[in-house]
GUBAKOL-552663 format. One record per residue (C-alpha): residue number from 0; residue in one letter; chain; x, y, z. Coordinates in steps of 0.001 Angstrom, whole numbers. Layout:
REM GUBAKOL-552663
 num residuo cadena      xx      yy      zz
 NUM       A      A       X       Y       Z
...
REM end
This chain:
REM GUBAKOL-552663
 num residuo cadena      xx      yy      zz
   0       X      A       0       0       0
   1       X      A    1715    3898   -1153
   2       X      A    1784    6149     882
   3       X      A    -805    8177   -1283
   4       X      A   -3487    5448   -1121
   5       X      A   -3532    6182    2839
   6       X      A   -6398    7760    4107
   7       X      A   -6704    6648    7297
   8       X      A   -3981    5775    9978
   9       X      A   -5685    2474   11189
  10       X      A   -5602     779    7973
  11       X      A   -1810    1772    7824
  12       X      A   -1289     506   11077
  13       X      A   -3369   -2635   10289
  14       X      A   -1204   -2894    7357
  15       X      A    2138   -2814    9205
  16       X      A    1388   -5365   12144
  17       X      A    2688   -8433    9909
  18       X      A    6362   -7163   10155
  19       X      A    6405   -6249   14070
  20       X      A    8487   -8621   16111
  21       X      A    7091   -9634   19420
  22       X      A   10284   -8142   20925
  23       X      A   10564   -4929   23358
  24       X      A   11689   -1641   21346
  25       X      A   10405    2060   21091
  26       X      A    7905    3250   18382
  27       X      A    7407    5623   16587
  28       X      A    4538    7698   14921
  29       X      A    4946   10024   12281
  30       X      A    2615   12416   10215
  31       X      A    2917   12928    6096
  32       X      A    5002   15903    6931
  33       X      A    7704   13427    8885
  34       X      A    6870   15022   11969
  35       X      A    7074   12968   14844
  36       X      A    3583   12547   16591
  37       X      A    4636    9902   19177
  38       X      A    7224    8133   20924
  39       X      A    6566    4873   22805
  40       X      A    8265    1937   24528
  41       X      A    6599   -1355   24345
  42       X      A    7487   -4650   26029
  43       X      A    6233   -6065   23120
  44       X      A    5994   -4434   20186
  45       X      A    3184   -6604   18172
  46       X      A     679   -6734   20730
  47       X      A    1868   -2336   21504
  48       X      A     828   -1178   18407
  49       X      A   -2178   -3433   17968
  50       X      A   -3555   -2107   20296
  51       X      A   -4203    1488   18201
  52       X      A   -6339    -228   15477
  53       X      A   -9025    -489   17699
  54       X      A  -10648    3230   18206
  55       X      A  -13369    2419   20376
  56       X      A  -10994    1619   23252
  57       X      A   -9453    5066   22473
  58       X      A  -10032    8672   23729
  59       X      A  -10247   11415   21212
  60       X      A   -6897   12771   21913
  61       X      A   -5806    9430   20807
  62       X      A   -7510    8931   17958
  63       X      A   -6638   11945   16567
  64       X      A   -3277   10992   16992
  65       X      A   -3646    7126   14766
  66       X      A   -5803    9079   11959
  67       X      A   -3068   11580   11471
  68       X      A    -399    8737   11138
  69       X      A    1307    7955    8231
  70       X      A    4692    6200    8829
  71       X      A    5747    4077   11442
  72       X      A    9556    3666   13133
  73       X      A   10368     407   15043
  74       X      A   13663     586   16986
  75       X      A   14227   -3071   18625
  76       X      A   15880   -3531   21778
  77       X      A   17461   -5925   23922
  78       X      A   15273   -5351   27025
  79       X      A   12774   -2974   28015
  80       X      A   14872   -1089   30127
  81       X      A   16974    -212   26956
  82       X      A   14080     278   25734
  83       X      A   12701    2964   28730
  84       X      A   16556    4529   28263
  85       X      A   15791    5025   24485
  86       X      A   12023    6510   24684
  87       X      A   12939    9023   27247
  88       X      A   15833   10341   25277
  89       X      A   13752   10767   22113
  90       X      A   10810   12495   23935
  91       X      A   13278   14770   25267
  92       X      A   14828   15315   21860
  93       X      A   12006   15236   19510
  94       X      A    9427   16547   21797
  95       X      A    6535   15336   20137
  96       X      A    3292   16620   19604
  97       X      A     883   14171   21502
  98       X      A    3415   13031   24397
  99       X      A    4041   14027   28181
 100       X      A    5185   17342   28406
 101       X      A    5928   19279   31614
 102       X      A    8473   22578   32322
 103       X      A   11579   20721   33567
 104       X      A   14750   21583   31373
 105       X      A   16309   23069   33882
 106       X      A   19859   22003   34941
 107       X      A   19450   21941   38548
 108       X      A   22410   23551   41036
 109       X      A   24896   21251   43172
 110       X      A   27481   22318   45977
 111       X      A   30788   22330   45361
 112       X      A   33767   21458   47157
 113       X      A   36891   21962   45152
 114       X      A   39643   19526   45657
 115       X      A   42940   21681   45862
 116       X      A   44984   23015   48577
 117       X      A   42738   25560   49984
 118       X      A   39087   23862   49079
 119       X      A   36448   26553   48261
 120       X      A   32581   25991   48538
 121       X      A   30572   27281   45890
 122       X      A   27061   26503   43484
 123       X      A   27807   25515   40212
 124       X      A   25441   24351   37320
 125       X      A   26428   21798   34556
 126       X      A   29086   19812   33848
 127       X      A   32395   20380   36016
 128       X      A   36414   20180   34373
 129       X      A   37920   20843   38056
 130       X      A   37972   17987   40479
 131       X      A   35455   18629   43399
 132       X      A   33243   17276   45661
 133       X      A   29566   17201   44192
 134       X      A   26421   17756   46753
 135       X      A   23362   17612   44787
 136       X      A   21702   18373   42577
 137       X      A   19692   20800   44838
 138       X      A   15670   21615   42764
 139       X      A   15514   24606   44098
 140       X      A   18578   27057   43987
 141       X      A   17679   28941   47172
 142       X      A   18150   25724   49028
 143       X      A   21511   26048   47617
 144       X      A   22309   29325   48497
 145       X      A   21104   28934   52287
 146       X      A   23526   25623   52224
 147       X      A   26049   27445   51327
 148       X      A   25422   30576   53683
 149       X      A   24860   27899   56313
 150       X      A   28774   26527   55346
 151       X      A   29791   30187   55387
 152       X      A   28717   30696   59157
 153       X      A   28995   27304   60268
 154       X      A   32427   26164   59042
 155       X      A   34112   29498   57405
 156       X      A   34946   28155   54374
 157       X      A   36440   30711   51746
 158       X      A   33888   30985   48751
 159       X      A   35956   33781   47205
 160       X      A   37164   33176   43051
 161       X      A   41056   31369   42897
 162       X      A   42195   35027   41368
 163       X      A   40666   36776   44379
 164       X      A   42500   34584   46863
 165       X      A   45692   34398   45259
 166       X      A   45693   38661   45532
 167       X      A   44646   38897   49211
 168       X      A   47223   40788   51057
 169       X      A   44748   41415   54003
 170       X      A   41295   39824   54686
 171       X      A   38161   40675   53454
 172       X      A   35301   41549   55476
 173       X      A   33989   38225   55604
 174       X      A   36774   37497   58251
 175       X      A   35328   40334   60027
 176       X      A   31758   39270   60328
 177       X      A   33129   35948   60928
 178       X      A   32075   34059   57737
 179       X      A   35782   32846   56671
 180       X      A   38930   32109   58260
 181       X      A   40814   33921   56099
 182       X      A   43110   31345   55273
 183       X      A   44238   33772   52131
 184       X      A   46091   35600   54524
 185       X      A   47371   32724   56941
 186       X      A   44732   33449   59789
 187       X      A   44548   29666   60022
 188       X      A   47073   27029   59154
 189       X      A   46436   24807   56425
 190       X      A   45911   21618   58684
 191       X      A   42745   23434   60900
 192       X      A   41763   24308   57769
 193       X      A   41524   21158   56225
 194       X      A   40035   19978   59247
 195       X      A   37101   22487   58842
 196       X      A   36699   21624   55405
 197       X      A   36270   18023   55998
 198       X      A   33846   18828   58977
 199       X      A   31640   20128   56303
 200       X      A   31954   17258   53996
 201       X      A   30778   15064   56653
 202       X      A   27657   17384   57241
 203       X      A   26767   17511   53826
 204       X      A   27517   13445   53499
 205       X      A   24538   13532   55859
 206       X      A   26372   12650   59236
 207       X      A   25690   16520   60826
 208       X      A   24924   14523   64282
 209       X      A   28282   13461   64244
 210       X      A   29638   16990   63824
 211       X      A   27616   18452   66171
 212       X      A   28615   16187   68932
 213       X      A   32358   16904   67886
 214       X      A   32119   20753   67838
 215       X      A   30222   20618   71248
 216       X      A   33047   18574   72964
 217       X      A   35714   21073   71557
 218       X      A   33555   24220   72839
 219       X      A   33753   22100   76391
 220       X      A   37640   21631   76079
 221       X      A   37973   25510   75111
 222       X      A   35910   26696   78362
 223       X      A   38013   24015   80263
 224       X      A   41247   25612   79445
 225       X      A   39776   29196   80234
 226       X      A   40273   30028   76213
 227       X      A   36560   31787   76198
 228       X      A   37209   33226   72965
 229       X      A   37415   29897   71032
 230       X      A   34598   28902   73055
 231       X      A   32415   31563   72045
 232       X      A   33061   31211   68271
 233       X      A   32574   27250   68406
 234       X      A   29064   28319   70034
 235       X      A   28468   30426   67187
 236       X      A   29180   27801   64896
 237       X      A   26859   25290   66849
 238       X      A   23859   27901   66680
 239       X      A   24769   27841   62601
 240       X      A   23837   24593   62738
 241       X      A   21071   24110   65090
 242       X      A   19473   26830   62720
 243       X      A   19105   24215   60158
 244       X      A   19185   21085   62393
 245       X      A   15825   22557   64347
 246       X      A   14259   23546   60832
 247       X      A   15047   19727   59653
 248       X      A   11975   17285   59555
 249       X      A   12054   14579   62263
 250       X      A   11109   11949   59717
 251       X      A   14143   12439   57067
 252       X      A   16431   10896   59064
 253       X      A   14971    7557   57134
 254       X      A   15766    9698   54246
 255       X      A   18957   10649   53468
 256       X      A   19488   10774   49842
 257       X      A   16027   10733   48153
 258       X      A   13079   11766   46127
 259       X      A    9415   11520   46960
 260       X      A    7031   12254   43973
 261       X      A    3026   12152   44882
 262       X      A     496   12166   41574
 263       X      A   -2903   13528   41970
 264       X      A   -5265   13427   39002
 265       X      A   -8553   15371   39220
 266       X      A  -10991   17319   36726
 267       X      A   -9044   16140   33616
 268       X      A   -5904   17726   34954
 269       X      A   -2759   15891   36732
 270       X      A    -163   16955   39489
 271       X      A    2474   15775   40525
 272       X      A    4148   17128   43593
 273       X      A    8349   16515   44110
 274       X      A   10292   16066   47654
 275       X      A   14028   16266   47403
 276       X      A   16180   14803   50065
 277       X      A   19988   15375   50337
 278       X      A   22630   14834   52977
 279       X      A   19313   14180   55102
 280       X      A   17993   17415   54704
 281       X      A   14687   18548   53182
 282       X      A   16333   20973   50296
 283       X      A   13444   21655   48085
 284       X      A   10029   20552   46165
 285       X      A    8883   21790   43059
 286       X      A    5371   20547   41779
 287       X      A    4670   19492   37800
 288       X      A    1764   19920   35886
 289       X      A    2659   16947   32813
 290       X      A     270   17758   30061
 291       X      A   -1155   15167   27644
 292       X      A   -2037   12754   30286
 293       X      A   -5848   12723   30068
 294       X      A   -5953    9435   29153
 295       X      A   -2925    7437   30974
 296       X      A   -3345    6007   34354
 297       X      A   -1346    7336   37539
 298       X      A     718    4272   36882
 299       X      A    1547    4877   33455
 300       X      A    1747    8396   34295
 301       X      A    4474    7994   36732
 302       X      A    6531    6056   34467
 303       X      A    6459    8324   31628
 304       X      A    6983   11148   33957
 305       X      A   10092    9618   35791
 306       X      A   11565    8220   32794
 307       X      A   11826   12068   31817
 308       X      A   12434   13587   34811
 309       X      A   15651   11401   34983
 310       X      A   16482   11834   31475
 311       X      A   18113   14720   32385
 312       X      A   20350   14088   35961
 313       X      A   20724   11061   37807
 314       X      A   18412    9336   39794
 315       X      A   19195    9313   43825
 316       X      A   19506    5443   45342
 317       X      A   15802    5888   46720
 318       X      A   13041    7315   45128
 319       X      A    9123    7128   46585
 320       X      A    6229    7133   45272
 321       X      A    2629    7794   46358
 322       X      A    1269    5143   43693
 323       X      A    2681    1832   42359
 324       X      A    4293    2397   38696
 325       X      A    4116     716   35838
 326       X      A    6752   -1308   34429
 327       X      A    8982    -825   37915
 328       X      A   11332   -2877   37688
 329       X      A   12488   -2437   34114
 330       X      A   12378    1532   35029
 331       X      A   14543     787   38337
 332       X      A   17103   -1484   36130
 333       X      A   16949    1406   33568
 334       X      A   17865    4372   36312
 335       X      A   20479    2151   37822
 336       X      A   21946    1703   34327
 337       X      A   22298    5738   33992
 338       X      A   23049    6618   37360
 339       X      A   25862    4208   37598
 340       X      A   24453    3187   41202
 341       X      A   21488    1162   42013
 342       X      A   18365    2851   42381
 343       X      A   15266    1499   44342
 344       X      A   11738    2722   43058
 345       X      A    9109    2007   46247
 346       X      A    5950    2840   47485
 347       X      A    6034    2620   51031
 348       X      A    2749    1289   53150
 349       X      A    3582    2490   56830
 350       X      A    6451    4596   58884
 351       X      A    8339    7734   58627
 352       X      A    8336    7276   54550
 353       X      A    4818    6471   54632
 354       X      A    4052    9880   56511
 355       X      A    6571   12047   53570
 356       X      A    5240   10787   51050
 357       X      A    1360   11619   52772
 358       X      A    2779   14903   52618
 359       X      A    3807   15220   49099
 360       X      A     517   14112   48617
 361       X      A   -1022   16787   50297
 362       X      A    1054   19116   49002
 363       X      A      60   17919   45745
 364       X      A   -3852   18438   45893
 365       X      A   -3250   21523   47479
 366       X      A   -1405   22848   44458
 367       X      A   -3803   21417   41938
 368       X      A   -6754   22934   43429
 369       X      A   -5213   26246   43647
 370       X      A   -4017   25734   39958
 371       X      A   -7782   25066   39007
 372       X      A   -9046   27509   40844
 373       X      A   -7138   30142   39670
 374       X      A   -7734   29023   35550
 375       X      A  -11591   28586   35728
 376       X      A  -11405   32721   37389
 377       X      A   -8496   33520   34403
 378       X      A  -10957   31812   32042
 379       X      A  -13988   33551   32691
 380       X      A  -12140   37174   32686
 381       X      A  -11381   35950   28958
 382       X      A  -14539   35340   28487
 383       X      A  -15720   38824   30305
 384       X      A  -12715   40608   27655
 385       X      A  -14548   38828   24087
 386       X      A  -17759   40195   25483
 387       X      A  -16513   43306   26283
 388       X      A  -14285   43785   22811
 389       X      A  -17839   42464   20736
 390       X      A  -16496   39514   19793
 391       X      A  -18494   36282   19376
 392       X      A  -15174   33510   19293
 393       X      A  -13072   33082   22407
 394       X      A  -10327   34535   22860
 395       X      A   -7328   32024   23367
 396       X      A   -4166   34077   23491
 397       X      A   -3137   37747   24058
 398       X      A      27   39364   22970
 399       X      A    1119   42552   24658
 400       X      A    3637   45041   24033
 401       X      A    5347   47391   25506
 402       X      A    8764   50054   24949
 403       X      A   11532   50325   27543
 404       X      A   14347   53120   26788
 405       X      A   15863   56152   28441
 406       X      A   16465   59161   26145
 407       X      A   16377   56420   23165
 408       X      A   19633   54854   25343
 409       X      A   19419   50636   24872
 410       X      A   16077   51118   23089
 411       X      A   13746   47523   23618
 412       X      A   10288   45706   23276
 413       X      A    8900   43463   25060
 414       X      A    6006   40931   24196
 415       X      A    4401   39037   26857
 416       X      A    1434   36081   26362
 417       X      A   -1430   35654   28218
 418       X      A   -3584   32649   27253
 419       X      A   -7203   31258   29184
 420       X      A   -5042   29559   32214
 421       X      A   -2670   32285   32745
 422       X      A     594   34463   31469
 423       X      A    2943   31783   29740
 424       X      A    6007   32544   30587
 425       X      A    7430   30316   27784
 426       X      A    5907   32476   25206
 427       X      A    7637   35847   26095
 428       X      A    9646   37534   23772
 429       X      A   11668   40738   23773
 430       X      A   13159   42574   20939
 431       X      A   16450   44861   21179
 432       X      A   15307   47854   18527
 433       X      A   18263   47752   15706
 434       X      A   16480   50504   13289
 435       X      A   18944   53605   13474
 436       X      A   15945   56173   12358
 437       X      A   14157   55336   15386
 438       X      A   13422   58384   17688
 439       X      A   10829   57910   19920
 440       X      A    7965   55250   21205
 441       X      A    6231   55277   18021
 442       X      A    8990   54324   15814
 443       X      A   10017   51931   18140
 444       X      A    6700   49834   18453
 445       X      A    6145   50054   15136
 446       X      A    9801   48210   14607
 447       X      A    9021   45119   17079
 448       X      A    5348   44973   15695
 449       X      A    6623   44762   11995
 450       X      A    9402   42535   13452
 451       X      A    6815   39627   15110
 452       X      A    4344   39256   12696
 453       X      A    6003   39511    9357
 454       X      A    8025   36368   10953
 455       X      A    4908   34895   12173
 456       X      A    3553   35269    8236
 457       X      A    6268   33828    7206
 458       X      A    6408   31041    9408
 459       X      A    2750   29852    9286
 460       X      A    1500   28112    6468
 461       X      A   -2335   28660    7381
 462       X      A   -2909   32117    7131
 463       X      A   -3606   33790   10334
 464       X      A   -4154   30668   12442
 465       X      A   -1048   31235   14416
 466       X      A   -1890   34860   15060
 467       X      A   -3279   35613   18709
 468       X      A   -7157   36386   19791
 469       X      A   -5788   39852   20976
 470       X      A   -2912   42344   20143
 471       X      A   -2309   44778   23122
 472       X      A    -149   47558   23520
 473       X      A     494   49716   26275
 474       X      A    -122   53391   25509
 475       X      A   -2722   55419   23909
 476       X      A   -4549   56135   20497
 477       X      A   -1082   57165   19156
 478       X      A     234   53483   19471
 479       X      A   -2784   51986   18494
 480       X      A   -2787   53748   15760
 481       X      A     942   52240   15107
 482       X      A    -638   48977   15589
 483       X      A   -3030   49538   12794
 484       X      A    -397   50848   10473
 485       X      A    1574   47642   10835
 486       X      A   -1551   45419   10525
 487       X      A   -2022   47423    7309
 488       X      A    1833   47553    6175
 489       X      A    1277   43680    6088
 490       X      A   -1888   43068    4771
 491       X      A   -4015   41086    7703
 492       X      A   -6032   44081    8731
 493       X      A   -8694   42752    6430
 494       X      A   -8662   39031    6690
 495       X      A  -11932   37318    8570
 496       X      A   -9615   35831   11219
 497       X      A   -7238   39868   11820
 498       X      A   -6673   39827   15781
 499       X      A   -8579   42652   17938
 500       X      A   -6026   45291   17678
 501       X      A   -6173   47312   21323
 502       X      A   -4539   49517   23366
 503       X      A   -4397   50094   26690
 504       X      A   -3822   53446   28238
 505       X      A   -2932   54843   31985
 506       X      A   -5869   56974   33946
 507       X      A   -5563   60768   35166
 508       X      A   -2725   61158   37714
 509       X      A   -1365   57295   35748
 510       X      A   -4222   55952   38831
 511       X      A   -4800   52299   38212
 512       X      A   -8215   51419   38067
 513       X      A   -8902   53852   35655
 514       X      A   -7251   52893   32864
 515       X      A   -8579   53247   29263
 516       X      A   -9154   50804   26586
 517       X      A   -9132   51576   23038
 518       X      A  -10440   49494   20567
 519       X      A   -9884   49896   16396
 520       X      A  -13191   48311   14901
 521       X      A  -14933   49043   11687
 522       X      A  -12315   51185   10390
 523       X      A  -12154   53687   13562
 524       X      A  -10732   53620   17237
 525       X      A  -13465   53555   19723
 526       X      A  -12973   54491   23746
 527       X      A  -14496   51092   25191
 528       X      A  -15900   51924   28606
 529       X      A  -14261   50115   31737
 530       X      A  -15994   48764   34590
 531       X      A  -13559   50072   37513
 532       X      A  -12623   47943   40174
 533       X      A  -13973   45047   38663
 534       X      A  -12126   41247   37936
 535       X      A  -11648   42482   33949
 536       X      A   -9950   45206   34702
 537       X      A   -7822   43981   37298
 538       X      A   -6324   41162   34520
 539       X      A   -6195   43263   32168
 540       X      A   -3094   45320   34816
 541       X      A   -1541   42087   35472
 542       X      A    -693   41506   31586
 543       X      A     -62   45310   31021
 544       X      A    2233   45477   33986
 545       X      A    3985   42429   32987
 546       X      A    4810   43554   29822
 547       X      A    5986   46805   31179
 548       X      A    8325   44618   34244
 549       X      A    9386   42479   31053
 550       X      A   10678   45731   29294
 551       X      A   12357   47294   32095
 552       X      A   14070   44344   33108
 553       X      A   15909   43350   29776
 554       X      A   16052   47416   29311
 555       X      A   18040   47530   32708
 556       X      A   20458   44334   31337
 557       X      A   21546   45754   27894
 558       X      A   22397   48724   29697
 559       X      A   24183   47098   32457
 560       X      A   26053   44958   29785
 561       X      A   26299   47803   27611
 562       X      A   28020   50217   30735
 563       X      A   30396   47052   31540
 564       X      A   32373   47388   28045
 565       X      A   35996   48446   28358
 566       X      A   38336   49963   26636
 567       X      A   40393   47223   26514
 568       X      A   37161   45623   23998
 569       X      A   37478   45511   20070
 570       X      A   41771   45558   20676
 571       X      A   42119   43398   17276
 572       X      A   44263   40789   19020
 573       X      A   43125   40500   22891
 574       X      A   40533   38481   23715
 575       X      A   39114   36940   27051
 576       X      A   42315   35798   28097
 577       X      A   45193   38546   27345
 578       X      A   41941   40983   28973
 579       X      A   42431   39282   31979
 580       X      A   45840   39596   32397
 581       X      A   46214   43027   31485
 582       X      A   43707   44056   33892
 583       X      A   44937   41654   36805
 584       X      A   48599   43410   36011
 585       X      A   47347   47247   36116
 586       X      A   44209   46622   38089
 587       X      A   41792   48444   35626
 588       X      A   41277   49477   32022
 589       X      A   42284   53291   33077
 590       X      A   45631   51769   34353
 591       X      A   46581   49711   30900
 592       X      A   45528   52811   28941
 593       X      A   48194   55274   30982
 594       X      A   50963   52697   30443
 595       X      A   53905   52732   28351
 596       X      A   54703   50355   25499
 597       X      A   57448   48305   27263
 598       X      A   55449   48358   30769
 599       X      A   52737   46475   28485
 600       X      A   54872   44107   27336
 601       X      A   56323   43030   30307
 602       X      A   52797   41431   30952
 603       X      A   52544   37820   29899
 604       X      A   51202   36545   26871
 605       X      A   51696   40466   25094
 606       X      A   54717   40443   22743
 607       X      A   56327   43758   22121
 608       X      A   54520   44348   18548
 609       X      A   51281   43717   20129
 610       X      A   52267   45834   23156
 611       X      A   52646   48654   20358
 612       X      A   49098   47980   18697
 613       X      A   47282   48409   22304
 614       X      A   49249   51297   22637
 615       X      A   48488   52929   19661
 616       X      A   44560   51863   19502
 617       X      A   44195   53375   23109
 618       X      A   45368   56573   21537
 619       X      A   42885   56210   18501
REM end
């Protein structure tokens, strides 16, 4: 059967079953474009894919997805955990349309303890080149930072940069507020030191009773000897700890390296809430929302949802979870295979990891009512804005817009998304203005305007499909009237489907609440009246003010970037590395620029003819 005698995906399917092997592999589905639809793992592939010629047993998000297939890719494997290895790594590659999807592509922050002769503590994301000790990773980065402020105060460990401390001729005032030793300067030898630095390898290895005990028998010894003073700053140090040790849940000692995931499905939406647990220490949650799951089980769920999750970083040696998941002990056999470390998948029944994972749980239907909650109100203030604007089809998606410049300085737009659950974050955009003949606000818009949707035109193959419900900019008639000029410029203003071009304007004395909406319809710009203090108006500030914190804030980094250039920038020859030097050897740009030719070469790496080109490009 071709390819163009396909009309329905079933039949293909139906048509491809006689070459499947009973065998475990990953599947799969692709459109007539080539796109990829889906990506599957299968124990056995025959009796998989069978399953999808059968669309009574299917949900319409399903079916959807067999009638739009055209091709079908079989990749064998030895077992199904190669087979749950392979399937996660495509999904996270290919991303495809009808699959899992939830916001986690985040490389997550680990403490560091560098291996050299004066270890340094510090956060570091990614791979690492230097050797180190590696805590983590941490979900949440402020659980890193407190860590590492709690390392700071607890066991004064330097966390200034190796150029920093190899410079120190006097300490800093960390030594001062007694948050380092200063061991730059020799304020402690190097074997206390090390001593220190292994006291807070064992705390972060999860044995912080141990210390305790230690530093508590020293502080006795000290007041023994009538040497108050080392007394009092071991006391300090134990009231570091006990900051963090009384904070500490009485039920992760049974946890010390972890993670606890709890799935709640409810309303056609699913949840799932993550505990992490390091060095026996509570150091973060973070709660997912996977999309696409309508139709999956919590045990399927889970599996799919781990198997990604992990894709990414290593599993820990335990990891809980509030409801039994499928295929568990190919998905254990797979984690252990990429963590390099066994890794036990469980769902405990009673004790202390009984009661965590309750409280995931909890945390978990918490969240997604809240989430709920908050859409259906979002929702029907979309619904409220169509009704308001005249407009008999929903609207879906808003883009807003907004200018952030000062005196034309670092000129940029912003465009932020609001859809009928809430601003998408993932959508944003923001332009830096490039257009020399660009003056003032107008000009400006009219660039970033032009800019968006003469890509999106180009980009979309079905007319105005991809185009937003709404177009809002902040400001008066003056940028509306922009906005209309670029819808005309490209030709949508007229088509059935042209967005509701608005704008939205500041009240007397710039007073929320009384804000003014303008609206171009039928060929004019109308004054739409506004309900004050009612839910409308009230969303309507949250997207406007986001744009505007969106525009300020990448306003305020090209100017900070912009302010940071030096001199020493555009030298044809010196890049990152000669910079360096020459600034480290005359201790600013100001310095390098009042220097002679042979006091520039005597820095390394700068040859005398080079020595002569800084020279004479300093002095234009």
């Amino acid at each position: 059967m071709s390819s163009t005698q396909i009309t329905d995906g079933i039949e293909y399917i139906k048509a491809q079953l006689v070459r499947l092997p009973a065998m475990p592999g990953v599947y799969r589905m692709l459109n007539a474009a080539g796109d990829v639809l889906y990506v599957g793992k299968a124990k056995n592939l025959k009796n998989r894919v069978t399953s999808y010629t059968q669309p009574e047993r299917m949900g319409a998000r399903i079916r959807k997805m067999v009638f739009e297939t055209r091709e079908l890719v079989i990749v064998e494997t030895r077992t199904e955990a190669e087979a749950l290895l392979l399937e996660a790594n495509l999904i996270k590659s290919l991303k495809p349309k009808y699959n899992i999807t939830f916001r986690d592509d985040s490389t997550y922050p680990s403490i560091v303890i560098t291996k050299e002769d004066t270890p340094r503590v510090r956060s570091h994301r990614g791979s690492l080149k230097q050797k180190a000790h590696v805590f983590g990773p941490y979900p949440d980065a402020g659980a890193v930072h407190r860590t590492i402020d709690l390392l700071e105060r607890a066991f004064r460990l330097r966390t200034c940069a190796d150029s920093v401390f190899r410079h120190r001729t006097r300490p800093c005032l960390k030594y001062d507020v007694k948050r380092c030793s200063a061991p730059c300067v020799g304020k402690i030898d190097a074997e206390d030191y090390r001593h220190l630095v292994q006291q807070a390898l064992d705390f972060l290895d999860g044995k912080g009773t141990a210390v305790h005990k230690a530093l508590q028998e020293q502080m006795a010894d000290a007041a023994a000897n009538w040497n108050y003073e080392e007394a009092a700053t071991i006391r300090d140090r134990l009231q570091a700890l006990a900051s963090i040790n009384t904070a500490a849940n009485a039920m992760t000692h049974a946890l010390p390296e972890a993670d606890v995931f709890a799935l709640v499905q409810s309303g056609g939406q699913t949840a799932v809430q993550g505990f992490f647990y390091r060095g026996g220490q509570h150091v973060g949650n973070h709660t997912y929302y996977p999309k696409g799951v309508e139709e999956l089980d919590a045990a399927e769920t889970l599996r799919v949802f781990l198997s990604l999750h992990y894709a990414a970083r290593p599993a820990p040696p335990l990891v809980l979870t509030s409801d039994a998941v499928a295929d568990s002990e190919a998905l254990a056999e797979a984690l252990s295979y990429s963590a390099g470390r066994k890794v036990q998948l469980l769902v405990p029944q009673r004790g202390d990891r009984y009661k965590v994972v309750q409280q995931a749980l909890k945390n978990a239907q918490n969240a997604l009512q809240r989430r709920q909650t908050e859409h259906t109100a979002w929702a029907k203030q979309m619904e409220a804005f169509a009704e308001h604007l005249g407009r008999e089809l929903p609207i879906e998606r808003v883009e807003a817009f907004d200018i952030s410049n000062i005196s034309g300085t670092s000129p940029v737009a912003s465009l932020v998304v609001a859809t009928q659950e809430s601003m998408d974050k993932r959508q944003y955009r923001k332009f830096a203005i490039k257009g020399k003949n660009t003056p003032d606000d107008y000009s400006m818009m009219h660039e970033a305007l032009t800019r968006r949707y003469k890509r999106l035109l180009k980009d979309s193959e079905a007319g105005l499909s991809a185009f937003p419900s709404v177009i809002l900019v902040d400001g008066g008639i003056g940028h509306l009237n922009v906005l209309v000029k670029v819808a005309q410029e490209l030709e949508f203003i007229d088509e059935p489907d042209c967005p509701e071009l608005c704008a939205i304007a500041k009240g007397e004395q710039r007073d929320k609440g009384l804000e003014k909406l303008y609206h171009y319809r039928d060929g004019e710009i109308v004054q739409l009246p506004i309900l004050h203090d009612t839910p409308l108006i009230f969303v309507l500030q949250q997207i406007r003010d986001e744009s505007h914190r969106f525009a300020i804030g990448y306003h305020r980094q090209k100017r900070s970037k912009e302010l940071s250039k030096s001199k020493l920038d555009g030298i044809p020859g010196i890049g990152a590395k000669r910079k360096k030097a020459l600034l480290l050897h005359f201790g600013s740009a100001k310095g390098v620029e009042g220097a002679t030719v042979e006091e520039i070469a005597r820095v390394p790496g700068i040859s005398p003819q080079l020595a002569e080109e800084i020279y004479s490009w300093l002095r234009g």
